[in-house]
Kinemage of the C-alpha trace (Angstrom):
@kinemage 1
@onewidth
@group {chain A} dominant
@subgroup {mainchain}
@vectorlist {calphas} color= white
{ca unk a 1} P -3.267 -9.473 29.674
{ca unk a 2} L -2.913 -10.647 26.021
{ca unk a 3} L -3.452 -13.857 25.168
{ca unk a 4} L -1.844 -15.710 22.544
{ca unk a 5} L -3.735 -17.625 19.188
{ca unk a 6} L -2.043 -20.889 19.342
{ca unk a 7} L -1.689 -21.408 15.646
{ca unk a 8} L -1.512 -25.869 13.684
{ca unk a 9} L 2.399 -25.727 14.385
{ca unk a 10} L 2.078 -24.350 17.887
{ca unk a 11} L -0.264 -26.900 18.809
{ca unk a 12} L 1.098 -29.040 22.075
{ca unk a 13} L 2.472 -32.462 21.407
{ca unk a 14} L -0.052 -35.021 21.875
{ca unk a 15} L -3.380 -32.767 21.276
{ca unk a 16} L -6.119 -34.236 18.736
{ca unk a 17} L -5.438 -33.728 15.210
{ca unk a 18} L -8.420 -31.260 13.586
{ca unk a 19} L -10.665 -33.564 11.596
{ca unk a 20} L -11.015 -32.193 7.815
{ca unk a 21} L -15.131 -31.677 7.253
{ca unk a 22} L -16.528 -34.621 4.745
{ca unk a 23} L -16.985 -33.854 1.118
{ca unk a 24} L -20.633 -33.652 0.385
{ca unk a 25} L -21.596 -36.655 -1.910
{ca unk a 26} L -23.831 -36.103 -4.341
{ca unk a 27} L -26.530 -39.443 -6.029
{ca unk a 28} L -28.217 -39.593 -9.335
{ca unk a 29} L -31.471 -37.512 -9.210
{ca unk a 30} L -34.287 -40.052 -8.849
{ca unk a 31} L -36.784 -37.568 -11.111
{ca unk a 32} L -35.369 -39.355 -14.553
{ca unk a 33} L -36.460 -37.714 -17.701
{ca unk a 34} L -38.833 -40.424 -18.174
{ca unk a 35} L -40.693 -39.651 -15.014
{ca unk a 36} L -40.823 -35.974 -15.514
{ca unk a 37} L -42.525 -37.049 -19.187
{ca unk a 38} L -45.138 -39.402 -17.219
{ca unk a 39} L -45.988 -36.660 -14.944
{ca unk a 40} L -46.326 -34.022 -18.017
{ca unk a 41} L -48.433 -36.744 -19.819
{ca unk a 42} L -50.330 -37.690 -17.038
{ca unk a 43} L -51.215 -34.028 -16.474
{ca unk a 44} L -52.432 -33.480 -19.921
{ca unk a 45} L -54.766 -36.362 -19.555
{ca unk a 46} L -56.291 -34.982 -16.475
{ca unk a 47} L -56.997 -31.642 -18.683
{ca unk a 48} L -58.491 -33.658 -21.283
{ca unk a 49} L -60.711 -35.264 -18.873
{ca unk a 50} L -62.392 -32.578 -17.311
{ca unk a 51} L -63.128 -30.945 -20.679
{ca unk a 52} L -64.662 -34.580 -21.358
{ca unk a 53} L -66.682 -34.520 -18.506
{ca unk a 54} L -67.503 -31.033 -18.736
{ca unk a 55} L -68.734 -31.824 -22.243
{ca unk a 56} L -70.759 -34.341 -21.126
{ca unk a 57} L -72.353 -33.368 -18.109
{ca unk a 58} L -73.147 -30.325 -20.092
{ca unk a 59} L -74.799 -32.752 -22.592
{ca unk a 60} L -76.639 -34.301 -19.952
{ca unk a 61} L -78.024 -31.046 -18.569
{ca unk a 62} L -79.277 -30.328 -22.181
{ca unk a 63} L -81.601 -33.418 -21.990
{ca unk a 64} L -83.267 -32.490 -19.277
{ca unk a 65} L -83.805 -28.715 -20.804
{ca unk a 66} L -85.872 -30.165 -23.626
{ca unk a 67} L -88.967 -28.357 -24.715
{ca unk a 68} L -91.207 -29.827 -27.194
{ca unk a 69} L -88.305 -32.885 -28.020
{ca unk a 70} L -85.859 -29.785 -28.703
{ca unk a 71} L -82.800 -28.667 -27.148
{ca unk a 72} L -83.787 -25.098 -26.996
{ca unk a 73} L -81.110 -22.042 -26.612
{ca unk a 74} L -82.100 -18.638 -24.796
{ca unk a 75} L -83.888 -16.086 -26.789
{ca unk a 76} L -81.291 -13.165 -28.247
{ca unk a 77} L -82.774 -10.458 -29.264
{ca unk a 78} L -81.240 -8.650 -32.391
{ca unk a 79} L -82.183 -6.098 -35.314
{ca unk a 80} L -80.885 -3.839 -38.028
{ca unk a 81} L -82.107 -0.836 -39.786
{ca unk a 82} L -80.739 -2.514 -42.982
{ca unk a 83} L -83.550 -5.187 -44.741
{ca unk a 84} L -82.656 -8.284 -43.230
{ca unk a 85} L -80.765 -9.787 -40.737
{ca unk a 86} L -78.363 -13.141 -41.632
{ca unk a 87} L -76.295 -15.405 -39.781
{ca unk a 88} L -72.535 -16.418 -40.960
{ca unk a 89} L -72.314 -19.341 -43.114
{ca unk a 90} L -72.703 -22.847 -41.236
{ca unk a 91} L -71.007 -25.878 -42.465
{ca unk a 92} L -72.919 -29.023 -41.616
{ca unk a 93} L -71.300 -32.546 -41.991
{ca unk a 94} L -67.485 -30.960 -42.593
{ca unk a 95} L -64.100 -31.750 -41.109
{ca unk a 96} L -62.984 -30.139 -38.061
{ca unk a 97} L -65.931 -29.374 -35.270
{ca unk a 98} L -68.601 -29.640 -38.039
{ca unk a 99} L -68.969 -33.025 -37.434
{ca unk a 100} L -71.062 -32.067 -33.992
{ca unk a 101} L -73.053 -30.425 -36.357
{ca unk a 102} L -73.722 -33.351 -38.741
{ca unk a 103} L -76.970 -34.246 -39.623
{ca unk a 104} L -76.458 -37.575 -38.590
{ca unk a 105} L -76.734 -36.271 -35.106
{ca unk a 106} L -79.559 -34.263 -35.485
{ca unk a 107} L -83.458 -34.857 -36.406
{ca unk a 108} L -84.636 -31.827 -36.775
{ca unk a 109} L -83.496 -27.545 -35.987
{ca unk a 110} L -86.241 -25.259 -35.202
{ca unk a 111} L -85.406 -21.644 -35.705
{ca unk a 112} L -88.009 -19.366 -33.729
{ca unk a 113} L -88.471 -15.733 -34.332
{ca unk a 114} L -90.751 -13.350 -32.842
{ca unk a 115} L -90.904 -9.864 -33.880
{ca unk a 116} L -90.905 -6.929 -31.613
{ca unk a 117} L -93.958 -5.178 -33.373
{ca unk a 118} L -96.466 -7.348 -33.270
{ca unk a 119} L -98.226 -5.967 -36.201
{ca unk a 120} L -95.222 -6.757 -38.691
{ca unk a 121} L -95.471 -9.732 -40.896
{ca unk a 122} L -92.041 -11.761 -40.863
{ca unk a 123} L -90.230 -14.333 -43.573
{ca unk a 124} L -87.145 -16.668 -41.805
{ca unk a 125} L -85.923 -18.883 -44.460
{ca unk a 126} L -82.824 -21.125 -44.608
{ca unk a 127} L -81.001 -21.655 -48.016
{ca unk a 128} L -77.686 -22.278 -49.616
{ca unk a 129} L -74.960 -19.848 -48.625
{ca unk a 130} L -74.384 -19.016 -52.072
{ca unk a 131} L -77.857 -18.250 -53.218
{ca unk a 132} L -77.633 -16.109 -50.180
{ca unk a 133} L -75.205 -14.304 -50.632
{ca unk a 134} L -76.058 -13.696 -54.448
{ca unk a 135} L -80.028 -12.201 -53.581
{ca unk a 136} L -78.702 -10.171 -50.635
{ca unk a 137} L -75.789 -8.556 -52.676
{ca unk a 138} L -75.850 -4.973 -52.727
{ca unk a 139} L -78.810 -4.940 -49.869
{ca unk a 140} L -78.525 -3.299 -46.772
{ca unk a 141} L -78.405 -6.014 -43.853
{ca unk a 142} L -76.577 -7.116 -40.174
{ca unk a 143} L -74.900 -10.506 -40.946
{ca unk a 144} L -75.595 -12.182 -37.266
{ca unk a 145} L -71.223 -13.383 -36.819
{ca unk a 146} L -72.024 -14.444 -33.076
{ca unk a 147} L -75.317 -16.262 -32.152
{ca unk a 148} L -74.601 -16.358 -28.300
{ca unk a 149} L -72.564 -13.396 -27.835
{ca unk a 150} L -74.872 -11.279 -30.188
{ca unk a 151} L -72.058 -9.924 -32.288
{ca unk a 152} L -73.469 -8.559 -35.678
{ca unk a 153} L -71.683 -6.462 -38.398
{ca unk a 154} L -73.676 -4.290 -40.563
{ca unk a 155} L -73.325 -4.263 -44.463
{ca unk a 156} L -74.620 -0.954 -46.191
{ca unk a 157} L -76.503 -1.454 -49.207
{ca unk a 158} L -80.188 -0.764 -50.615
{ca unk a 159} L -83.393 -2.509 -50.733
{ca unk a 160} L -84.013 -6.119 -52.086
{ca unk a 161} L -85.418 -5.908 -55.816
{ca unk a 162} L -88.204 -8.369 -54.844
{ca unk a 163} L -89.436 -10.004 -51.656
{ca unk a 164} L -87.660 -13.044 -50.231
{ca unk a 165} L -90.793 -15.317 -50.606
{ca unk a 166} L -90.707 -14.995 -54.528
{ca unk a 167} L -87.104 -16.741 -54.070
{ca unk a 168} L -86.959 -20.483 -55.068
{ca unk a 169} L -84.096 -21.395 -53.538
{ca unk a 170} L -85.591 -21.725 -50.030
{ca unk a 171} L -84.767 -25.283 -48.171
{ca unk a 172} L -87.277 -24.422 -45.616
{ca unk a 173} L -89.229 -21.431 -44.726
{ca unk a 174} L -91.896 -19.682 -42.778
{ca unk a 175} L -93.995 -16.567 -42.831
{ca unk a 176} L -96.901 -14.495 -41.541
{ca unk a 177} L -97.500 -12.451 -38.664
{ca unk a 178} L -96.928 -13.271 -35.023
{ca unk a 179} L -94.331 -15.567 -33.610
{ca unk a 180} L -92.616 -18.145 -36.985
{ca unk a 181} L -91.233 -21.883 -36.468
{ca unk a 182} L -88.976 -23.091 -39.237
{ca unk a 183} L -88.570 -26.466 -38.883
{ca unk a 184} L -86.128 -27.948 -41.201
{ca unk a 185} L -84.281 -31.370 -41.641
{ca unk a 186} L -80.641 -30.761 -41.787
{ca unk a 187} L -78.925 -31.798 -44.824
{ca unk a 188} L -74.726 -31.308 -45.389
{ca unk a 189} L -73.958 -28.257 -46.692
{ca unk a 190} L -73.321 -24.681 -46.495
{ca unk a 191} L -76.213 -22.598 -45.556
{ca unk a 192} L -77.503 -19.550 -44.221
{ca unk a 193} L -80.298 -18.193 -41.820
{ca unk a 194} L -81.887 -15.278 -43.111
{ca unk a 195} L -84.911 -12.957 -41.162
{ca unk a 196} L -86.537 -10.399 -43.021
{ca unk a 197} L -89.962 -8.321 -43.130
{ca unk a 198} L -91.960 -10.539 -45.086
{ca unk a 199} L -92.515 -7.319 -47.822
{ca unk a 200} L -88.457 -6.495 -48.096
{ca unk a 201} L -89.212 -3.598 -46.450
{ca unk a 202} L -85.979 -2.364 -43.986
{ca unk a 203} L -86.110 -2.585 -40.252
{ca unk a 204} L -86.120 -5.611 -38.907
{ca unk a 205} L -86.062 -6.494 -34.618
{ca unk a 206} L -86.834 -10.043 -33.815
{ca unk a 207} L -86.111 -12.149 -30.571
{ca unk a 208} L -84.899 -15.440 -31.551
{ca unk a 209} L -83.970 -19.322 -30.214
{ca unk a 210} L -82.857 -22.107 -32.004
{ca unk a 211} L -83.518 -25.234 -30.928
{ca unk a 212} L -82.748 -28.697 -32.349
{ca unk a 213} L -83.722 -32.766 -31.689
{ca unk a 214} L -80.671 -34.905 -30.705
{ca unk a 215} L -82.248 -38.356 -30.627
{ca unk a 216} L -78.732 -40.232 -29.210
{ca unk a 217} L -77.927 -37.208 -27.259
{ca unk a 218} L -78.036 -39.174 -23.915
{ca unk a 219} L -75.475 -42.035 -25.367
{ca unk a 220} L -73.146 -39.708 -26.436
{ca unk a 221} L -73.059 -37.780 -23.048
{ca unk a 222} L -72.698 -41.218 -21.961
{ca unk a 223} L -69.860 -41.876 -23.990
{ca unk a 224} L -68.373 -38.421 -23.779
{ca unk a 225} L -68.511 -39.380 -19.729
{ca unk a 226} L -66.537 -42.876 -20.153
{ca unk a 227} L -64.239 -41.349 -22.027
{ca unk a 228} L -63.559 -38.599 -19.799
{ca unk a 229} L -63.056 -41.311 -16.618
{ca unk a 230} L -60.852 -43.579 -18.450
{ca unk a 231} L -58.516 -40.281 -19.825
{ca unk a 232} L -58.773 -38.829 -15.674
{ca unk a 233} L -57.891 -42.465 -14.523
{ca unk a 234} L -54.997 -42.678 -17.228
{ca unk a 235} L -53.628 -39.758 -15.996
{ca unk a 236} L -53.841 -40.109 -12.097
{ca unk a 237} L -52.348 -43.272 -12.633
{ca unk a 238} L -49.088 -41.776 -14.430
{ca unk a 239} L -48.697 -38.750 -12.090
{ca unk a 240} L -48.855 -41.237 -9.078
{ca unk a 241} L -46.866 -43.538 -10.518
{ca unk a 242} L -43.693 -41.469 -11.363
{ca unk a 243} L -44.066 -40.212 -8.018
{ca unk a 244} L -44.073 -43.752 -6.168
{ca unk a 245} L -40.823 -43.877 -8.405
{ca unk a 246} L -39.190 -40.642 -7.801
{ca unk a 247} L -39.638 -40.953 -3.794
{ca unk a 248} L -38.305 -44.706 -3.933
{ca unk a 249} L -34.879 -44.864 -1.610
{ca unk a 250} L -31.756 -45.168 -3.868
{ca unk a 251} L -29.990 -49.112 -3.721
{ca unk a 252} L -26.027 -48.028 -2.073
């Protein structure tokens, strides 16, 4: 038997009206742009920080590497069929990052190479970039452009016209058989490492470390720590403060 939809008009006197379903009502979001900017800030504090603490603790470790008063790197070995190897021009006391490199900071650098045949007599010297660049012009060489990744780019040329110990313009140098120290008080400048066969002769292979003295270098990992606590507390303190703010219950 069919049954039969009682339809709004149909309905029987006296039945319960329907009840229309409440609008849905919405607040003000509680996550103001000001609070979305304390958590962003806050957040790029806590980056900062660990870098700083990174920086530091690395710093830290250093000190306790020491050998001989030096912060000492691992030894890279490198070489060139060319007559000399040379390292990229380093800036020492300049804007930007060379400040870490200032010779404020520093005592002393100690560059240490060894040749690979023992029976080869070897010249490292340090100079002015310029000078550099002027006696190795037109001489075959590897310019070292990566210490710690051992990146190198070879330049073709011919042989030096004299021996790199006749040069003058030398701030520090070693040579001789066997293993060489240069030892060399840092001054601010432009200037350039360069290893070659103490006769100019090509082929060079050498396993080298630099090392250097940093007498504050345990205050400024000290410092570099602070730093890096205040700039993490700074932070946590924004990032849990916009959220104390953004869960707070909305006043009717």
């Amino acid at each position: 038997m069919a049954t039969k939809q009682v339809t709004r008009e149909e309905r029987p006197a006296g039945s319960a009206p329907e009840r229309p379903m409440p609008e849905a009502t919405v607040g003000p979001s509680a996550w103001t742009g000001g609070r979305i900017a304390a958590v962003a800030i806050g957040a790029f504090l806590v980056l900062v920080s660990l870098a700083l603490i990174g920086a530091g603790g690395t710093a830290l470790w250093a000190e306790t590497q020491r050998e001989d008063g030096y912060v000492t790197t691992d030894v890279h070995d490198f070489s060139t069929s060319g007559s000399a190897l040379a390292t990229v021009s380093t800036e020492l006391g300049s804007a930007g990052v060379g400040w870490l490199y200032a010779p404020d900071l520093m005592d002393k650098i100690r560059i240490r190479v060894t040749p690979t045949s023992p029976d080869r007599a070897l010249f490292v010297g340090i100079g002015p970039s310029e000078d550099v660049d002027r006696y190795l012009a037109g001489v075959g060489h590897t310019v070292i452009t990566e210490f710690w990744g051992d990146e190198v780019d070879p330049v073709q040329g011919s042989k030096p016209a004299s021996a790199p110990r006749t040069q003058s313009f030398w701030a520090a140098s070693a040579a001789g058989a066997g293993t060489q120290d240069l030892v060399w008080d840092p001054e601010d400048g432009s200037w350039t490492v360069v290893v070659m066969n103490a006769d100019g002769q090509p082929g060079v292979a050498v396993g080298a470390d630099l090392g250097a003295k940093f007498p504050a270098l345990t205050w400024v990992a000290v410092g570099v720590l602070i730093a890096g606590a205040i700039f993490l507390a700074g932070g946590a303190l924004l990032i849990a403060g916009a959220f104390r703010r953004g869960h707070a219950p909305m006043s009717e």
